[in-house]
ZAVO-914315 format. One line per field, with one value per residue (C-alpha): residue in three letters; x, y, z. Coordinates in nm, 2 decimals, padded with zeros to 4 digits, always signed. Each point is the difference from the previous one (the first is absolute). Example, Ala and Ser with C-alpha at 12.3 -4.5 7.8 and 13.67 -1.06 7.14 Angstrom:
2
res	Ala/Ser
x	+01.23/+00.14
y	-00.45/+00.34
z	+00.78/-00.07
This chain:
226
res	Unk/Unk/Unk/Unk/Unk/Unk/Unk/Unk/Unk/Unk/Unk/Unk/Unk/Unk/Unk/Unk/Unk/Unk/Unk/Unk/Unk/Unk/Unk/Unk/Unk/Unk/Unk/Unk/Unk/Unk/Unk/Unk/Unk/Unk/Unk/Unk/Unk/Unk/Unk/Unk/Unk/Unk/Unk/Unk/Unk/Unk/Unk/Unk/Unk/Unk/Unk/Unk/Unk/Unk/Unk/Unk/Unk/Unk/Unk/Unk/Unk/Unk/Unk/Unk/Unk/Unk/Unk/Unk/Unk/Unk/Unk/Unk/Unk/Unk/Unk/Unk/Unk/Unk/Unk/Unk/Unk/Unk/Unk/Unk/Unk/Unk/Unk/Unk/Unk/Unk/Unk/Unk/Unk/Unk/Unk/Unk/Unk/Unk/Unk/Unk/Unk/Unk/Unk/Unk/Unk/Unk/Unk/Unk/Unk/Unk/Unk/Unk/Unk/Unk/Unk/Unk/Unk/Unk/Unk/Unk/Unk/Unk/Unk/Unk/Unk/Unk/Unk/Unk/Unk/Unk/Unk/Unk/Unk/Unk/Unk/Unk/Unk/Unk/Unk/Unk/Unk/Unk/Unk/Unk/Unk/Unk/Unk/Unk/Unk/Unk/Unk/Unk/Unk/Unk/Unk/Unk/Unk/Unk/Unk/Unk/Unk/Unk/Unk/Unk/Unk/Unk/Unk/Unk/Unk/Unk/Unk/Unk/Unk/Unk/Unk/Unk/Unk/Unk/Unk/Unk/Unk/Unk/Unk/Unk/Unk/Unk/Unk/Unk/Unk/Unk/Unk/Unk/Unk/Unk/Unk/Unk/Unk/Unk/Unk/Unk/Unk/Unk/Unk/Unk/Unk/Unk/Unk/Unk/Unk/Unk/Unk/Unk/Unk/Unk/Unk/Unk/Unk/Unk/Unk/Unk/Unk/Unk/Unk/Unk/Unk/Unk
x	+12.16/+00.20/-00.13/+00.24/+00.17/+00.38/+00.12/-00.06/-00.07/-00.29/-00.27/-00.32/-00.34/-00.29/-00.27/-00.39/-00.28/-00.29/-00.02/+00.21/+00.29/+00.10/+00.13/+00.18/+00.15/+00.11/+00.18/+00.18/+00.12/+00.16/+00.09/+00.33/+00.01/-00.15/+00.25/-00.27/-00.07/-00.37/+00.05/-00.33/-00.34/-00.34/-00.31/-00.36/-00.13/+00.13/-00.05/+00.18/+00.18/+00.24/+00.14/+00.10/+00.15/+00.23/+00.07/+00.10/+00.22/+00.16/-00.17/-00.12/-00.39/-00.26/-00.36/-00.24/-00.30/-00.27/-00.30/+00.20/-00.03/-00.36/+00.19/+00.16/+00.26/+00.08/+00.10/+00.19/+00.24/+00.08/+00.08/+00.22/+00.14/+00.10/+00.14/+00.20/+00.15/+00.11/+00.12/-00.04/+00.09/-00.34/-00.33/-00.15/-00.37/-00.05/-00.35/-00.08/-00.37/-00.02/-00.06/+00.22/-00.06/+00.15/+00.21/+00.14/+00.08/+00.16/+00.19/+00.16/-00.06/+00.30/+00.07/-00.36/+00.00/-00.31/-00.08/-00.32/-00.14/-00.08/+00.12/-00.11/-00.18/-00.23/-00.17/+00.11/-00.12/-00.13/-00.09/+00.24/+00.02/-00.39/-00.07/+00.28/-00.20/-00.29/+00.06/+00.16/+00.34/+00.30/+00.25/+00.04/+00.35/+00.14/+00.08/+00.28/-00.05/+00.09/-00.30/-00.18/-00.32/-00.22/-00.03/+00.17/+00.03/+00.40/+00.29/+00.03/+00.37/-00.03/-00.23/-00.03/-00.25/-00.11/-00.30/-00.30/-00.03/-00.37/-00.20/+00.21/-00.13/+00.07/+00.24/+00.22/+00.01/+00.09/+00.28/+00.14/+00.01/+00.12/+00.31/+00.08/-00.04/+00.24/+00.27/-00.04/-00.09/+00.39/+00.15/-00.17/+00.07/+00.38/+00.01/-00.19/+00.23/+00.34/-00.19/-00.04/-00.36/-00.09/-00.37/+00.09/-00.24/-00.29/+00.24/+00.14/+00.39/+00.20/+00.41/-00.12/-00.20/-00.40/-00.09/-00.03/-00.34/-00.26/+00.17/+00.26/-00.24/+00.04/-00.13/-00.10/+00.20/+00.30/+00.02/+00.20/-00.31/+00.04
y	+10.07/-00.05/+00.05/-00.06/+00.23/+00.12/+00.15/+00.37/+00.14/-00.09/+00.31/+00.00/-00.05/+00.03/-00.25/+00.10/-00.29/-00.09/-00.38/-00.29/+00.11/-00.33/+00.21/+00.22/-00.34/-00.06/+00.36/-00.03/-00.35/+00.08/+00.38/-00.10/-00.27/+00.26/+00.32/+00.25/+00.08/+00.03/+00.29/-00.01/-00.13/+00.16/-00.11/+00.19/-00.28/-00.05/-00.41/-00.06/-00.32/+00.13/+00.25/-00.32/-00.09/+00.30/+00.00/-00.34/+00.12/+00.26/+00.26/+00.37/-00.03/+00.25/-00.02/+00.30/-00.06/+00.16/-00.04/+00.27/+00.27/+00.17/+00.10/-00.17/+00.29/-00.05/-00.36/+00.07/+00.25/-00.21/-00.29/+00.27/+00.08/-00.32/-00.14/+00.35/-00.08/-00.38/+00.16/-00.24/-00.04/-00.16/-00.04/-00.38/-00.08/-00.31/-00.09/+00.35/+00.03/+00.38/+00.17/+00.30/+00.33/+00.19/+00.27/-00.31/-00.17/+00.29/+00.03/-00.34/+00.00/-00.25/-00.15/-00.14/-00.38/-00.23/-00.38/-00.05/-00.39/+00.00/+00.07/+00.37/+00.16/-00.26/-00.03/+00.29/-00.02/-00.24/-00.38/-00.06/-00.40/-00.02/+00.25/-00.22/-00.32/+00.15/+00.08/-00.30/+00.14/-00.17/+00.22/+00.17/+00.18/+00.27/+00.34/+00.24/+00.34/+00.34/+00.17/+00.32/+00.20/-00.28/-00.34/-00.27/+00.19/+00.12/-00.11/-00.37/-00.15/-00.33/-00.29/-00.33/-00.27/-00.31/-00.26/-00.02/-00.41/-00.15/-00.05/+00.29/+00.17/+00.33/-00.07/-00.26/+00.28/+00.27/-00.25/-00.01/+00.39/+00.08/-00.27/+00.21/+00.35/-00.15/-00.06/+00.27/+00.28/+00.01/-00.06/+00.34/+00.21/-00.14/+00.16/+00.29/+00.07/-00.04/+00.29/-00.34/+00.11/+00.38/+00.22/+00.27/+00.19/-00.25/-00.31/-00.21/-00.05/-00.36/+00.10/+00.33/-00.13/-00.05/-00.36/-00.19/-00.11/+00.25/-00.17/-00.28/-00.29/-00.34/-00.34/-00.22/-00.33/+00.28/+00.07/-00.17/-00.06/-00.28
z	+08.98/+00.34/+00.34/+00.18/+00.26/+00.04/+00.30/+00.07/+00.33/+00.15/-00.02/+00.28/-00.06/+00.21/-00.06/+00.08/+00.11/+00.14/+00.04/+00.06/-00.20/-00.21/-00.22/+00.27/+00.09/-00.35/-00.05/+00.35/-00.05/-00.36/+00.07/+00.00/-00.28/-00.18/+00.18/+00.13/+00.36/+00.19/+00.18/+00.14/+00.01/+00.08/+00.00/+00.06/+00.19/+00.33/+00.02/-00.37/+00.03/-00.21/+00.29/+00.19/-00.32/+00.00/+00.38/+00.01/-00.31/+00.16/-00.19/+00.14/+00.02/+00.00/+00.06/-00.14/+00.05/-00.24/+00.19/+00.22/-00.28/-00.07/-00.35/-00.23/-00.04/+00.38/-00.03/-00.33/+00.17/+00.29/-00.24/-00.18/+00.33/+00.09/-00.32/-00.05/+00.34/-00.17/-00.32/-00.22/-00.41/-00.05/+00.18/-00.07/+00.03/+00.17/+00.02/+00.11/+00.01/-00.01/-00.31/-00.03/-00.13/-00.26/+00.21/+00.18/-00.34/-00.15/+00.33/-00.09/-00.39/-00.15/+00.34/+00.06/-00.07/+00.03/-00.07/-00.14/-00.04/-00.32/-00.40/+00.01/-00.13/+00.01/+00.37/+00.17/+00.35/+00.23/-00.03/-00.29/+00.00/+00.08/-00.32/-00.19/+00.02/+00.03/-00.34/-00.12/-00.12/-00.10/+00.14/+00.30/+00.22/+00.12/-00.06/+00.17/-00.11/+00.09/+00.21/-00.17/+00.09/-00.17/+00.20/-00.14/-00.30/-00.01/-00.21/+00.00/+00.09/-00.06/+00.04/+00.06/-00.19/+00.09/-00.17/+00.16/+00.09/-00.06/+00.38/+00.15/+00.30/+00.11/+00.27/-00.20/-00.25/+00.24/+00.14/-00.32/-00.09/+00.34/-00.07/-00.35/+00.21/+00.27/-00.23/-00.27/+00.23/+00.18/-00.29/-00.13/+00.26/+00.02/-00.39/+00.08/+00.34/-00.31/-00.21/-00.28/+00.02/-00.05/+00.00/-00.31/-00.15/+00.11/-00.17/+00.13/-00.09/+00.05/+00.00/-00.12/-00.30/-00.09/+00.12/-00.33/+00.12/+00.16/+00.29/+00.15/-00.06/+00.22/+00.02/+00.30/-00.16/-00.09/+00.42/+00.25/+00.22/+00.29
């Protein structure tokens, strides 16, 4: 199965954070490798690295903050606002740190994408590479899925696997995932900006067919990580 892109017109994104936005760096330095456009990037915390990221991009910015909004309703609707105004093909969850509820999901439903660090559905949450070795297990990755009313519970994409080495810490192992999310991540939204990758009926379609797999299934020695 090829991932590679052809060239279509480039359709606009708006990418959501929180942080330092590595992985914002990733998607704006391969957005045209991979012939998709940031449109826009917001961010609910007003001192996110990642803004800087986008500005020194070129990138409209945003900043809403939620501590600003009693109700979670309120903050929702301006985000609405604001990436309605950007009109983008697909709304990409950086490191967002803001769980979302289910009118906003359903507002978005096929066009919501998230990264989560680990082989869901195993860890969903917080802490992944900590509970990983916590628990001594072999494997660990990535996971690119389509977002649905359940936390890190929607239709998987793809996702990328890599061995667990022997006297790993936490922050070697993050270093690692984050590497497979930097190079897989762009590449996914390049093939879902081409319509490649589809949300039908809660499946997910590859060229218009059932993935062969429950989903496009990577590895970290497969990936052109430097």
């Amino acid at each position: 199965m090829s991932l590679s892109s052809v060239h279509k017109p480039t359709p606009p994104i708006v990418v959501l954070l929180s942080g330092h936005g590595s992985t914002l760096q990733a998607l704006i330095d391969q957005q045209f490798f991979h012939h998709y456009r940031i449109a826009g990037v917001i961010s609910n915390i007003p001192d996110a690295f990642g803004i800087k990221r986008a500005q020194e991009a070129g990138i409209p910015t945003a900043i809403i903050d939620h501590t600003q909004y009693p109700e979670r309703s309120g903050f929702e609707q301006r985000l609405i606002e604001q990436i309605t105004v950007l009109n983008p093909d697909f709304v990409v969850l950086a490191g967002f740190m803001r769980i979302l509820t289910s009118s906003f999901v359903s507002h978005y439903r096929g066009q919501l994408i998230n990264i989560h660090p680990s082989l869901l559905p195993a860890y969903k949450g917080i802490n992944t590479h900590q509970r990983v070795l916590d628990n001594q297990e072999k494997n660990h990755g990535t996971t690119i899925h389509f977002v649905t009313d359940d936390l890190d519970s929607g239709p998987v994409i793809a996702q990328a696997q890599l061995a667990v080495h022997n006297e790993e810490d936490p922050d070697r192992l993050q270093q690692r995932v984050q590497a497979m999310e930097h190079c897989i991540y762009p590449q996914i939204i390049g093939l879902l900006g081409q319509k490649r990758i589809l949300l039908k009926d809660n499946q997910v379609l590859f060229n218009q067919q059932p993935l062969d797999k429950q989903c496009i299934l990577l590895s970290e020695d497969s990936l052109d990580i430097s």
